[in-house]
N, C-alpha and C positions, 0 to 999 in steps of 0.2 A: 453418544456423539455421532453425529452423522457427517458425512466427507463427502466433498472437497470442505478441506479447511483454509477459507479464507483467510488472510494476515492486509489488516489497513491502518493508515494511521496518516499523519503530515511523512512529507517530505523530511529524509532522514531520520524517522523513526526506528527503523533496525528490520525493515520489514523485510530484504532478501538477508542479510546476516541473521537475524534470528531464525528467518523461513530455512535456509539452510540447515539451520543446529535442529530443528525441527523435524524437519523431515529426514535427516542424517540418521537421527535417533528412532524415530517410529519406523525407520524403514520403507518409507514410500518417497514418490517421487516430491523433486523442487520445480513449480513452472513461473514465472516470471512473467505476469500479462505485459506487462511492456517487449519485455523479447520477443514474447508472440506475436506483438501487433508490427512488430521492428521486422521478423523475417517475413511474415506475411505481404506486408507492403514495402517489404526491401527497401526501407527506409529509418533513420535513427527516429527517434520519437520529436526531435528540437525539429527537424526538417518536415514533418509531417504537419504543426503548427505552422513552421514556417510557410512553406509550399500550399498545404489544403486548408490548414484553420483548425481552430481549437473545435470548432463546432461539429468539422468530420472529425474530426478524431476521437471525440467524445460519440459517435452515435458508433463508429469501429468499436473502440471498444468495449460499448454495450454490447455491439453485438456478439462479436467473440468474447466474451464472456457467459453468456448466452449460449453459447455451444460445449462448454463442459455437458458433460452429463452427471447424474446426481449420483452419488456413492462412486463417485471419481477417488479413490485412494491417493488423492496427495493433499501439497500444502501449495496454496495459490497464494504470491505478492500480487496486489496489486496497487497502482499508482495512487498518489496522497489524493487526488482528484474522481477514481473510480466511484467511491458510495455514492456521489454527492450532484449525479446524475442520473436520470433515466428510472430511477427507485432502482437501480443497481443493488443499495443495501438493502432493500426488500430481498430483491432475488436472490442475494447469496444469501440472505438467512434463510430464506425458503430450501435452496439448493444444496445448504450446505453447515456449517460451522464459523461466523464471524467471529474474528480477535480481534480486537482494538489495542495495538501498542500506544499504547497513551507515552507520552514523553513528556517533561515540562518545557515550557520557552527557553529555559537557560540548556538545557539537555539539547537539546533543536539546532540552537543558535552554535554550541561549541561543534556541535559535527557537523553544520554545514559550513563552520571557516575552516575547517581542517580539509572540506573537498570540494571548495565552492566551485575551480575548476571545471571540474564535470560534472557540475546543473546549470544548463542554461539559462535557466528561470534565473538565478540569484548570483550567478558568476560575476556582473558589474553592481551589483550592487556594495554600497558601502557601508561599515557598521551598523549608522541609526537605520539606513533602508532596508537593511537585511534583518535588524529586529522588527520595523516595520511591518515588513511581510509577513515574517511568521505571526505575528500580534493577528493582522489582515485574514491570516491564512485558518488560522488556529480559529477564531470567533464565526468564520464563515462556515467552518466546515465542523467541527465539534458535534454538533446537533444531529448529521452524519453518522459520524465515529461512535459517538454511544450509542446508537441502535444496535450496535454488536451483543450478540449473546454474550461475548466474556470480555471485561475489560481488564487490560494488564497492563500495569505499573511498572513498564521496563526501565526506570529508573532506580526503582527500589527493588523488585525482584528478580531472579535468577531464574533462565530462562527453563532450567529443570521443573520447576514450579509449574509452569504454564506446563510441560510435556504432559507432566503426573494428571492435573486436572484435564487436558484432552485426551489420556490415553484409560483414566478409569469411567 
């Protein structure tokens, strides 16, 4: 297996909580491309859309992204939006180790009303809109998420599963 080991999936997939139990376990570091991009441009990620646009944000965080170096010893989140830009999930396969936390809609949908609060993407939205999106979100981006080297059924499996399979 080669490192950095990428983690992507939709919004609320379990991508910093698992990336956490992950790299807690292997002993390497957790980095959080969002937090990167957040202290970098001293800015929260909702303000960044806000203020500059989806469209600098998106070429940012190609770019830092882009500035790992390959056999980086850790486990990298990145945002539900990362692969599905710039061949992004070309380069981390190339760079590194892709995981696709696969989640289903109903899996989706119950953890984003439990913290809809803090995503501003989906915070006004109402039930059907909120299934909406992910339905929107999930067909857009899918085609994405499977180019990953390994795809994992965090619905169904325990996340020692995935260790064992990144760590032999």
């Amino acid at each position: 297996m080669n490192y950095p080991i990428f983690l992507i999936g939709f919004m609320a997939s379990g991508k910093t909580s698992k990336g956490k139990k992950i790299a807690r376990k292997m002993e390497i570091p957790f980095i959080d491309l969002d937090r990167v991009i957040e202290e970098q441009e001293k800015q929260t990620i909702t303000d960044i859309f806000e203020t500059k646009g989806e469209s600098y944000f998106r070429k940012l965080e190609a770019k830092i992204l882009r500035q790992f170096p390959k056999d980086l010893k850790a486990v990298i989140a990145v945002g539900g939006g990362a692969p599905c830009f710039y061949d992004n999930i070309q380069y981390m396969n190339y760079l590194g180790t892709s995981v696709f936390l696969k989640r289903s809609k109903q899996r989706i949908l119950g953890r984003l009303r439990q913290n809809k609060d803090k995503r501003p993407l989906v915070a006004k939205l109402n039930d059907q809109e909120l299934k909406d999106f992910i339905e929107q979100g999930l067909a857009n981006r899918n085609s994405f998420y499977e180019q990953a080297e390994f795809i994992f059924d965090a619905d169904e499996q325990k996340i020692n599963k995935l260790i064992a399979v990144l760590t032999n």
